[in-house]
KOLNU-970517 format. One record per residue: residue in one letter; residue number from 0; z, x, y of N, C-alpha, C, O in turn. Coordinates in steps of 0.02 Angstrom, whole numbers, m for minus. Each point is the difference from the previous one (the first is absolute). Layout:
<atoms>
+---+-----+--------+--------+--------+--------+--------+--------+--------+--------+--------+--------+--------+--------+
: r :   k :    n.w :    n.u :    n.v :   ca.w :   ca.u :   ca.v :    c.w :    c.u :    c.v :    o.w :    o.u :    o.v :
+---+-----+--------+--------+--------+--------+--------+--------+--------+--------+--------+--------+--------+--------+
: A : NUM :      Z :      X :      Y :      Z :      X :      Y :      Z :      X :      Y :      Z :      X :      Y :
...
+---+-----+--------+--------+--------+--------+--------+--------+--------+--------+--------+--------+--------+--------+
</atoms>
This chain:
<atoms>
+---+-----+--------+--------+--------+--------+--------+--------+--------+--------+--------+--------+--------+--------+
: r :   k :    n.w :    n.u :    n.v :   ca.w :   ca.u :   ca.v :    c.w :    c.u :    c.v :    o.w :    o.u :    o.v :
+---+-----+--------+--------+--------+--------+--------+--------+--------+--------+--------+--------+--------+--------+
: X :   0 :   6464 :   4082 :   5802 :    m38 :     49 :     37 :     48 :     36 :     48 :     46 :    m29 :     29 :
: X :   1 :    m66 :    116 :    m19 :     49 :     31 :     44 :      1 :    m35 :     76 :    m23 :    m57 :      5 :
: X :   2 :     42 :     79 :     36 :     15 :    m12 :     54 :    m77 :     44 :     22 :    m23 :     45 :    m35 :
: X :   3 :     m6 :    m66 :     94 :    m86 :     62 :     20 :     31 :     65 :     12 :    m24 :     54 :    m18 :
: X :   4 :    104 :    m66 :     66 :      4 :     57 :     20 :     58 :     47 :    m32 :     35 :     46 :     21 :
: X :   5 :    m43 :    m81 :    m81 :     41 :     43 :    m65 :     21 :    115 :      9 :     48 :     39 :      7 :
: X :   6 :   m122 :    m37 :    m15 :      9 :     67 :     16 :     14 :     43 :     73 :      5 :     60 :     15 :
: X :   7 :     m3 :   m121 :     19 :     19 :     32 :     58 :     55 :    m10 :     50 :      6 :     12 :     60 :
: X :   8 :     50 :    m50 :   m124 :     52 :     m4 :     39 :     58 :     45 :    m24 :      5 :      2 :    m61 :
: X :   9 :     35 :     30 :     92 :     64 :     28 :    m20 :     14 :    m24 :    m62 :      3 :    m62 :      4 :
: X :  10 :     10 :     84 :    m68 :      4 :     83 :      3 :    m71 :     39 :    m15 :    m11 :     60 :     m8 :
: X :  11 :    m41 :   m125 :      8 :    m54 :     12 :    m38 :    m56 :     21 :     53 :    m58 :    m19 :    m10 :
: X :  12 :     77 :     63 :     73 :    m44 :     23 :     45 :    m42 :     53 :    m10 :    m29 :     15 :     52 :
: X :  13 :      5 :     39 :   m125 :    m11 :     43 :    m13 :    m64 :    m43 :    m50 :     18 :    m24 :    m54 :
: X :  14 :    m75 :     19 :     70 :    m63 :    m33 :    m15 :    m14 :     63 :    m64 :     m3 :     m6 :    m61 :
: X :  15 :     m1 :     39 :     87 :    m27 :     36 :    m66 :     43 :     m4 :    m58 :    m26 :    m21 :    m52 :
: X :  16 :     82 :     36 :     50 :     64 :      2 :    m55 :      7 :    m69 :    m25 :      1 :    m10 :    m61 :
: X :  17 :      4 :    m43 :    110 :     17 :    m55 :    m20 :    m69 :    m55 :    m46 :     10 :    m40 :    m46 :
: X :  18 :    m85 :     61 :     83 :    m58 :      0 :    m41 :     m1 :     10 :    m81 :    m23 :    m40 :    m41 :
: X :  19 :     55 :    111 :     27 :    m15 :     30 :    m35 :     71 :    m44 :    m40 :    m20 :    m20 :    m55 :
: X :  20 :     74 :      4 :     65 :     34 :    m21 :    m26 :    m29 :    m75 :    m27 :      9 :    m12 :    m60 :
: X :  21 :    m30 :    m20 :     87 :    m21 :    m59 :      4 :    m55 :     m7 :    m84 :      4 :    m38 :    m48 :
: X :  22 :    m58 :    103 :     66 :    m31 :     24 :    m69 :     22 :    m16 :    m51 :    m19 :    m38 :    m45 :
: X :  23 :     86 :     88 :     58 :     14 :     33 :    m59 :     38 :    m69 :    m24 :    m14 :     m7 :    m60 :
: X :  24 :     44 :    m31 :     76 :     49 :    m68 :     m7 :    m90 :    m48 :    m54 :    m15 :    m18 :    m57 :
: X :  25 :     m8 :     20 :    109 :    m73 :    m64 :    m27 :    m11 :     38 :    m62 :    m12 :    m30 :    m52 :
: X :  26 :     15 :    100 :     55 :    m32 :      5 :    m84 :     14 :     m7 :    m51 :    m26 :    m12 :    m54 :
: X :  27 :    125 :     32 :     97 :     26 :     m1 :    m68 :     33 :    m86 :    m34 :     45 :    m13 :    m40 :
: X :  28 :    m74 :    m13 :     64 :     m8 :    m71 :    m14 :    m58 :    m20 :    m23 :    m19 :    m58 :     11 :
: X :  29 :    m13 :     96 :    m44 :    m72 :    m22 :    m24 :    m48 :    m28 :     36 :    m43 :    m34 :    m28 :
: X :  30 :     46 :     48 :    124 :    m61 :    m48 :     37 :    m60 :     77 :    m18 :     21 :     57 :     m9 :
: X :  31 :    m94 :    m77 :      9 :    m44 :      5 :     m2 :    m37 :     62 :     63 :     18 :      6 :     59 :
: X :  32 :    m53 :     19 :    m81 :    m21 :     63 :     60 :    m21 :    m41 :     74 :      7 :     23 :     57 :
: X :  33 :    m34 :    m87 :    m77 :    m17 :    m46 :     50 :     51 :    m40 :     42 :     10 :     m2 :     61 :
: X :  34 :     11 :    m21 :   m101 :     69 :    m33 :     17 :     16 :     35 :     29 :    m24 :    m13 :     56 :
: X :  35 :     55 :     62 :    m53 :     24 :     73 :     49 :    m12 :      6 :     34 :     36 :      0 :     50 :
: X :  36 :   m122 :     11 :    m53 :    m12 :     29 :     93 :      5 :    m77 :     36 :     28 :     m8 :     54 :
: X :  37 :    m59 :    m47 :    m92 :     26 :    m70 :     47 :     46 :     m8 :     27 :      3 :    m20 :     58 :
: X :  38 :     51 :     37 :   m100 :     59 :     m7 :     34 :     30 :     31 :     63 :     37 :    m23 :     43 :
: X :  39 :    m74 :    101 :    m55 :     27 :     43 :     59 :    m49 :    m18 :     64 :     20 :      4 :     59 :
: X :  40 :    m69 :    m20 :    m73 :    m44 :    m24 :     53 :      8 :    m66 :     43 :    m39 :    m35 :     32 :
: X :  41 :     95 :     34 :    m44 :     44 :    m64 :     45 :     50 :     33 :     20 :     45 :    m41 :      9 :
: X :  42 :    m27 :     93 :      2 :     48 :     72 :     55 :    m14 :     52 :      1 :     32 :     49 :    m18 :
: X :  43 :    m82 :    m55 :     39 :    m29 :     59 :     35 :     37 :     38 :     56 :     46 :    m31 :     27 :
: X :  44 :    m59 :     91 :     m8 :     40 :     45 :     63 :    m20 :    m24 :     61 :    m52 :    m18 :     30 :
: X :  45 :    108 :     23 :    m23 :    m10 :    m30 :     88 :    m57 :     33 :     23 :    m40 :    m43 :     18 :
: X :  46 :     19 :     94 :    m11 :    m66 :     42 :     20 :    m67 :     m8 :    m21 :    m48 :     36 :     12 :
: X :  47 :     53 :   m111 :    m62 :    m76 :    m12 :    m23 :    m17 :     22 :    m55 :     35 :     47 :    m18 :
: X :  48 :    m85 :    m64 :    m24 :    m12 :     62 :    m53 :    m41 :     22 :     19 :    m40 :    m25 :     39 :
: X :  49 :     39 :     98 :    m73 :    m53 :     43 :     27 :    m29 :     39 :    m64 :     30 :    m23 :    m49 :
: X :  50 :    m70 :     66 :     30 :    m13 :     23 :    m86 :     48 :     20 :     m5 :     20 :    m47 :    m35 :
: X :  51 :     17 :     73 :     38 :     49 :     75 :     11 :     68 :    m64 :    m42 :     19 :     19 :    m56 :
: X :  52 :      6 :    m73 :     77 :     11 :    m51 :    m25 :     m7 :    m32 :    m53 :     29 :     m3 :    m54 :
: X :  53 :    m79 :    m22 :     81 :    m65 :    m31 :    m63 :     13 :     54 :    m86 :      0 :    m25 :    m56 :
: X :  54 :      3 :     46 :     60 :    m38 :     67 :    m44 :     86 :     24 :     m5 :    m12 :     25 :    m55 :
: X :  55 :     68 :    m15 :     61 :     57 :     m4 :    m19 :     31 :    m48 :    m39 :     34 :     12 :    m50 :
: X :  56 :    m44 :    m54 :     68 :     26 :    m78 :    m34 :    m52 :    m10 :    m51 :     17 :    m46 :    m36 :
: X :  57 :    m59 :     66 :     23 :    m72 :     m4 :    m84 :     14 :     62 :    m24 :    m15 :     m4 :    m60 :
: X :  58 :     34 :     58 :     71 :     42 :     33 :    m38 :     65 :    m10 :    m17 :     15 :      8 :    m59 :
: X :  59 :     28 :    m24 :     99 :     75 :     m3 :    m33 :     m3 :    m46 :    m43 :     44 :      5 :    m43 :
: X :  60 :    m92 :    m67 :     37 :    m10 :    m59 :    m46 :    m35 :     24 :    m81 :     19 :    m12 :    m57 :
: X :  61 :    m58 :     36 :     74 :    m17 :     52 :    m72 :     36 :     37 :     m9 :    m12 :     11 :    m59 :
: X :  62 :     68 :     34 :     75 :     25 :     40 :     m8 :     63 :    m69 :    m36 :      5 :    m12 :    m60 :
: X :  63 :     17 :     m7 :     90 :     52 :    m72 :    m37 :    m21 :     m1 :    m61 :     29 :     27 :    m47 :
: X :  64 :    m95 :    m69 :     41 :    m32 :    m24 :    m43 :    m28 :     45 :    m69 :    m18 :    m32 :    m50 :
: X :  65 :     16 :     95 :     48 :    m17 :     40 :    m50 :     36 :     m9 :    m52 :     59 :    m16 :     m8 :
: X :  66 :    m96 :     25 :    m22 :     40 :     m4 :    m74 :     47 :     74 :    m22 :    m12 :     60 :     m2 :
: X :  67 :     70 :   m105 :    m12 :     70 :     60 :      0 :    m26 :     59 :    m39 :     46 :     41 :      0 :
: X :  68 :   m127 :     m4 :    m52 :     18 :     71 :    m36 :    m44 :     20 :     56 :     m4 :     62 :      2 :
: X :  69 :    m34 :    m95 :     49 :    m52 :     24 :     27 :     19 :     92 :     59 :    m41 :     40 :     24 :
: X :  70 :    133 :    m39 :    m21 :     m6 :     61 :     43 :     35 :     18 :    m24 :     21 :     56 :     13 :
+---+-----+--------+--------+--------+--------+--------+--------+--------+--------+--------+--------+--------+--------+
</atoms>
């Protein structure tokens, strides 16, 4: 298991980028749309989640997760 404060330590202080990296790593390892958001839902932004959040991270996870002719 990562460290909690994985994404928020040097060099990994950029929550959104490093989130989204985090995604893109779980999918392409075959974890699951669920698995995913579980996972990210244990480093969350220092600022709490909020929809605006919420609703970034369930898109970038479908967006991972699509099937490669879908865009």
């Amino acid at each position: 298991m990562m460290h909690p404060r994985w994404l928020k330590l040097h060099p990994f202080n950029d929550w959104l980028r490093t989130v989204t990296d985090l995604i893109r790593f779980k999918a392409a390892h075959g974890r699951t749309y669920d698995e995913i958001i579980q996972t990210v839902r244990q480093y969350g932004p220092e600022s709490g989640w909020d929809e605006d959040t919420k609703r970034f991270v369930k898109l970038a996870a479908k967006i991972a997760k699509r099937d490669k002719d879908e865009l």
